[in-house]
FIMARPA-704625 format. One record per atom (N, C-alpha, C): atom name; residue number from 1; chain; y, x negated, z negated; residue in three letters. Coordinates in steps of 0.001 Angstrom, whole numbers. Layout:
BEGIN
PT   a    k  c       yy       xx       zz    r
PT  CA  NUM  A        Y        X        Z  ALA
...
This chain:
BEGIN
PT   a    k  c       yy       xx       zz    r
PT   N    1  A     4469    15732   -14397  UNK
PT  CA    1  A     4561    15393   -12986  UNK
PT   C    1  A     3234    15767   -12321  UNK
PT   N    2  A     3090    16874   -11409  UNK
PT  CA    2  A     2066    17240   -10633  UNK
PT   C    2  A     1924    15412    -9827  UNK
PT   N    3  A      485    15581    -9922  UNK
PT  CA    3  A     -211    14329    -9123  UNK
PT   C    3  A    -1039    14657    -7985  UNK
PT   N    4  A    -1535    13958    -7051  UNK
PT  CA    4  A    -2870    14336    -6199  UNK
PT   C    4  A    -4025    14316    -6232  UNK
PT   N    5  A    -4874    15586    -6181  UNK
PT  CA    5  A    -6069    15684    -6687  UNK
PT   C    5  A    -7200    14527    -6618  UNK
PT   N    6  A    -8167    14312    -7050  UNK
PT  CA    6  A    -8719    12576    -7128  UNK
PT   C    6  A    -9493    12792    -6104  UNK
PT   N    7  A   -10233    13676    -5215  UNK
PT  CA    7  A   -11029    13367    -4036  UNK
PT   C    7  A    -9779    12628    -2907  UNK
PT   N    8  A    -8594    12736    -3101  UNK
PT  CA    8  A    -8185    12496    -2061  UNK
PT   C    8  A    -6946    11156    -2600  UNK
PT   N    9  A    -6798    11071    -3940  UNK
PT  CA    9  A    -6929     9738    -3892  UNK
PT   C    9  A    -7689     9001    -3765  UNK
PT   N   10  A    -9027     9056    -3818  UNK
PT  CA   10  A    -9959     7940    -3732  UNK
PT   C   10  A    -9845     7516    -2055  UNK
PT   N   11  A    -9934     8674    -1303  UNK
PT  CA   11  A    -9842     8713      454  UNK
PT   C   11  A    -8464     7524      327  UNK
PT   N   12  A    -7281     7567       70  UNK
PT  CA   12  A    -6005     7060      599  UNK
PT   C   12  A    -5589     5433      -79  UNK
PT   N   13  A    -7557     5413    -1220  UNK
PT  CA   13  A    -7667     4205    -1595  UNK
PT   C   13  A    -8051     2921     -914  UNK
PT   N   14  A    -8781     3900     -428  UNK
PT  CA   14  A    -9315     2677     1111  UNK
PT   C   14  A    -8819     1708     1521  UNK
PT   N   15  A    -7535     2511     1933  UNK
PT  CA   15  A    -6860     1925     2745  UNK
PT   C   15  A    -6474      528     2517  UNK
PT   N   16  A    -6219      339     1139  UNK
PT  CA   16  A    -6204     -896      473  UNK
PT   C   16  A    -7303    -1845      858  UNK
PT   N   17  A    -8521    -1811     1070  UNK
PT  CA   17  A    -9536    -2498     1177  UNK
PT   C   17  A    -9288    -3849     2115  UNK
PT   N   18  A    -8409    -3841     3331  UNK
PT  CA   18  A    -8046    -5063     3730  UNK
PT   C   18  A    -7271    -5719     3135  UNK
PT   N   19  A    -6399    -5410     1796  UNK
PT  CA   19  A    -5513    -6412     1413  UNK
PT   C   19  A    -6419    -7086      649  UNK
PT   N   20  A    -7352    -6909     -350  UNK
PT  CA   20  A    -8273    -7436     -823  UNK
PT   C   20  A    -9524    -8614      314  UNK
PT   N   21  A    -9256    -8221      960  UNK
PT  CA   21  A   -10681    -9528     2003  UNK
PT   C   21  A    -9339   -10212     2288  UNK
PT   N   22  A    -7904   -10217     2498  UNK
PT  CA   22  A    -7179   -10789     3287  UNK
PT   C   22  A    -6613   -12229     2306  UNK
PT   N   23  A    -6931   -11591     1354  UNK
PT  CA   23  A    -6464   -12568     -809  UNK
PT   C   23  A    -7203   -13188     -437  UNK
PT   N   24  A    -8765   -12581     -313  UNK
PT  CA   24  A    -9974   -13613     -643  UNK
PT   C   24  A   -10116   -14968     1068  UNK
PT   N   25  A    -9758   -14145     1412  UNK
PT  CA   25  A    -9416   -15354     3106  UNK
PT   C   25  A    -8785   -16487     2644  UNK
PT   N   26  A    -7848   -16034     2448  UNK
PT  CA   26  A    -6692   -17210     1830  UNK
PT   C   26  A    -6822   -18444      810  UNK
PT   N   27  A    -7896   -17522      182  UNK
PT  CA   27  A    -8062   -18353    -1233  UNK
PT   C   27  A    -9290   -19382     -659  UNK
PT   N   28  A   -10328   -18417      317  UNK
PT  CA   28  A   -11396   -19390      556  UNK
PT   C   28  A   -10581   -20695     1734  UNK
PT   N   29  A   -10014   -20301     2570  UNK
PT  CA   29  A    -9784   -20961     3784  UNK
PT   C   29  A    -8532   -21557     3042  UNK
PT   N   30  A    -8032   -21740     2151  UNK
PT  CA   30  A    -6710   -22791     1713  UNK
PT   C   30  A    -5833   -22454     3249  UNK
PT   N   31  A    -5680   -21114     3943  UNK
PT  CA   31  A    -4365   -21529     5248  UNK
PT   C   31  A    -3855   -20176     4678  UNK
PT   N   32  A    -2871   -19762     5631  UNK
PT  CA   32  A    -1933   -19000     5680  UNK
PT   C   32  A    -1820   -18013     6988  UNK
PT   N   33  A    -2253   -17940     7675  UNK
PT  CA   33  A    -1695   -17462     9176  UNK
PT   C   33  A     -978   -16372     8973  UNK
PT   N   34  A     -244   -16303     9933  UNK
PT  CA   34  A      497   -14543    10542  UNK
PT   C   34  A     -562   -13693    10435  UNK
PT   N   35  A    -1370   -14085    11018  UNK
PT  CA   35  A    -2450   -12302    11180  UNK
PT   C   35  A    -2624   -12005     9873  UNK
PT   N   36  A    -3005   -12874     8934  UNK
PT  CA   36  A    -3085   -12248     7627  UNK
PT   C   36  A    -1820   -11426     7203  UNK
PT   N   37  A     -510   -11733     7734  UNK
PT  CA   37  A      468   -11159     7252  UNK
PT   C   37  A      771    -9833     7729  UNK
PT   N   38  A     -117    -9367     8924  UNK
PT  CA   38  A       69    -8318    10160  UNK
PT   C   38  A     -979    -7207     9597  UNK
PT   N   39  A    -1899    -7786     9150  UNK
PT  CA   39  A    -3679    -7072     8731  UNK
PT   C   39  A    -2846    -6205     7269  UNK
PT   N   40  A    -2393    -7492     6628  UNK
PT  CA   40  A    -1473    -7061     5321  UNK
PT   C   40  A     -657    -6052     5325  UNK
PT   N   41  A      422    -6071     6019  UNK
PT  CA   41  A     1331    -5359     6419  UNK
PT   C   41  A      719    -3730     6861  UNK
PT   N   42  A     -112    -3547     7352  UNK
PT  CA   42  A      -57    -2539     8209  UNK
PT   C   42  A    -1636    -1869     7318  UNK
PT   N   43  A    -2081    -2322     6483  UNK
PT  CA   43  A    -2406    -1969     5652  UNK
PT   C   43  A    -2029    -1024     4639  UNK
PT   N   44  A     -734    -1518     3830  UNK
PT  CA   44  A      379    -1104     3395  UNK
PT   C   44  A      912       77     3941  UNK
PT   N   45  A     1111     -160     5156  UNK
PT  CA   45  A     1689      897     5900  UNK
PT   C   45  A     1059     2343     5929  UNK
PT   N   46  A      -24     2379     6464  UNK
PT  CA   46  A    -1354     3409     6135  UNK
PT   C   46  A    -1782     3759     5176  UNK
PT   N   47  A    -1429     2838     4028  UNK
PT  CA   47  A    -1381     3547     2858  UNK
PT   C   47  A     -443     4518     2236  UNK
PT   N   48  A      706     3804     2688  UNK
PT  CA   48  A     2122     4480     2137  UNK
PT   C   48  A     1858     5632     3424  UNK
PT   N   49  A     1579     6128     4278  UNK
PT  CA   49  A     1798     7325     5115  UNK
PT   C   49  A      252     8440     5193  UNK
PT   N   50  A     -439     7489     4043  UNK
PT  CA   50  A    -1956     8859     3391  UNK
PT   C   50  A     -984     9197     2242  UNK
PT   N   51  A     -117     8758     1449  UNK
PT  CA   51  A        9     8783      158  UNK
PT   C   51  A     1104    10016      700  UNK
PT   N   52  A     2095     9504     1989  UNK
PT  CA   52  A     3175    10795     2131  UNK
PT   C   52  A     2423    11866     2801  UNK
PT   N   53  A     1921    11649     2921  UNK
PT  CA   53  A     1044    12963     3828  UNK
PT   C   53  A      -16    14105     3130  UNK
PT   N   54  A     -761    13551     1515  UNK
PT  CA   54  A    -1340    14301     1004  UNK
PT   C   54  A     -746    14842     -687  UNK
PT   N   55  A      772    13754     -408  UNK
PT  CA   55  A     1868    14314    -1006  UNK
PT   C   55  A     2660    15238     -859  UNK
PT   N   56  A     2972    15775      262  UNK
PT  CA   56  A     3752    16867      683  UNK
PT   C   56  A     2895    18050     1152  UNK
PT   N   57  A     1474    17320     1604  UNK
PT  CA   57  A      307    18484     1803  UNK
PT   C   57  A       43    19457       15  UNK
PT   N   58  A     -172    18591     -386  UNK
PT  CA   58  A     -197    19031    -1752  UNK
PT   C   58  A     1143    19162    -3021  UNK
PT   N   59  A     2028    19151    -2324  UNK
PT  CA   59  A     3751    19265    -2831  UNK
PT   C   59  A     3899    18632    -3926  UNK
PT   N   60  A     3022    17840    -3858  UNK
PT  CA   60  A     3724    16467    -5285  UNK
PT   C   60  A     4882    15490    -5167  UNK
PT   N   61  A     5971    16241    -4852  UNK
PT  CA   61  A     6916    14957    -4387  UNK
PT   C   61  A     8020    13969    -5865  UNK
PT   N   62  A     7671    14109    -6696  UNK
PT  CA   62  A     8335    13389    -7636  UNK
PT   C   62  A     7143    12110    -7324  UNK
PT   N   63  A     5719    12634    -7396  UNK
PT  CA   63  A     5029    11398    -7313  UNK
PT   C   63  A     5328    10234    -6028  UNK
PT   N   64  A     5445    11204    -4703  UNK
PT  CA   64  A     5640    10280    -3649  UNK
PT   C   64  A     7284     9623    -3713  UNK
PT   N   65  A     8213    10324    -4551  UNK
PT  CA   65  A     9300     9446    -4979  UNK
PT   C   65  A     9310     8189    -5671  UNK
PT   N   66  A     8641     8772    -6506  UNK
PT  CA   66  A     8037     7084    -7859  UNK
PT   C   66  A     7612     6050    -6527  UNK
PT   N   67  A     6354     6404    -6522  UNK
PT  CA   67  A     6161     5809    -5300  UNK
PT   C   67  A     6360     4904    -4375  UNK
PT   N   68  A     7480     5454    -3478  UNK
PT  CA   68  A     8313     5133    -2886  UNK
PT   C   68  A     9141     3662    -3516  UNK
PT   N   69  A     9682     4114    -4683  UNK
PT  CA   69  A    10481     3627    -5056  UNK
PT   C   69  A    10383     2332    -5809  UNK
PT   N   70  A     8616     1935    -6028  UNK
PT  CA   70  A     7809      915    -6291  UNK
PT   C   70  A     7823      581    -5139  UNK
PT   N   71  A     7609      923    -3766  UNK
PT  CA   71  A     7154      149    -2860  UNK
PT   C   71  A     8831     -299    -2566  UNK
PT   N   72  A     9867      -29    -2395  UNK
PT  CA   72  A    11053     -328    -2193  UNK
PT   C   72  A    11779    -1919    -2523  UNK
PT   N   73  A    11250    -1792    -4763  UNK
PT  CA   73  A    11241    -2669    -5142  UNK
PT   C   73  A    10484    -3928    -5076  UNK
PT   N   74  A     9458    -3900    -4576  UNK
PT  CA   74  A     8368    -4601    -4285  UNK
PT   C   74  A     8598    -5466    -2941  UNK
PT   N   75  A     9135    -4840    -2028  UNK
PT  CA   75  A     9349    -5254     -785  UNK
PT   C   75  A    11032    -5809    -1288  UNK
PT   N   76  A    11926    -5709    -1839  UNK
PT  CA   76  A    13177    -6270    -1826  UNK
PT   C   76  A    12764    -7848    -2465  UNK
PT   N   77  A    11928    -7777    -3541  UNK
PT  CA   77  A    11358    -8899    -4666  UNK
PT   C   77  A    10553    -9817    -3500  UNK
PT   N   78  A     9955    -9013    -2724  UNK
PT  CA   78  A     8897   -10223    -1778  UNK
PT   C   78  A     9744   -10535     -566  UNK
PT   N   79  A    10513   -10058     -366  UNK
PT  CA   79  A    12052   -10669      908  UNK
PT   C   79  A    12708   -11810      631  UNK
PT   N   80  A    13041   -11040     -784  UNK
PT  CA   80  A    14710   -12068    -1507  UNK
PT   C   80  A    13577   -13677    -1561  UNK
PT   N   81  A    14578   -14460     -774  UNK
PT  CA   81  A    14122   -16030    -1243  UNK
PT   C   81  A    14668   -16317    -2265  UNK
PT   N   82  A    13965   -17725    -3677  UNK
PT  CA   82  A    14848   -18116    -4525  UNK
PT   C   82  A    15859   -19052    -4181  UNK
């Protein structure tokens, strides 16, 4: 499976960097708010659209399928209530 070259994963790693301060918020401040869920969210989002973007720039698309298809499951698992 062709992958994306590592200068430009490290760039589309970033993006992650607010879900990490947004954990540690939570954990220090014992609350919950929406904005954390918005900061979260759209985090995610910018990640998943560097990942399609230097995926098809660089024609790795089995990877941005996998991908995909983790973030799919991930989001059905964090929806579904028990």
């Amino acid at each position: 499976m062709k992958t994306i070259q590592k200068p430009d994963a490290k760039k589309i790693s970033i993006a992650l960097i607010p879900i990490y301060v947004m954990i540690a918020y939570v954990i220090i401040t014992r609350s919950n708010p929406v904005w954390v869920y918005v900061v979260g969210g759209t985090s995610i989002i910018c990640y998943f659209a560097l990942l399609g973007f230097f995926c098809i720039k660089q024609k790795c698309y089995q990877q941005l399928w996998v991908n995909l298809a983790v973030a799919a499951i991930f989001l059905l698992t964090f929806f579904v209530k028990w």
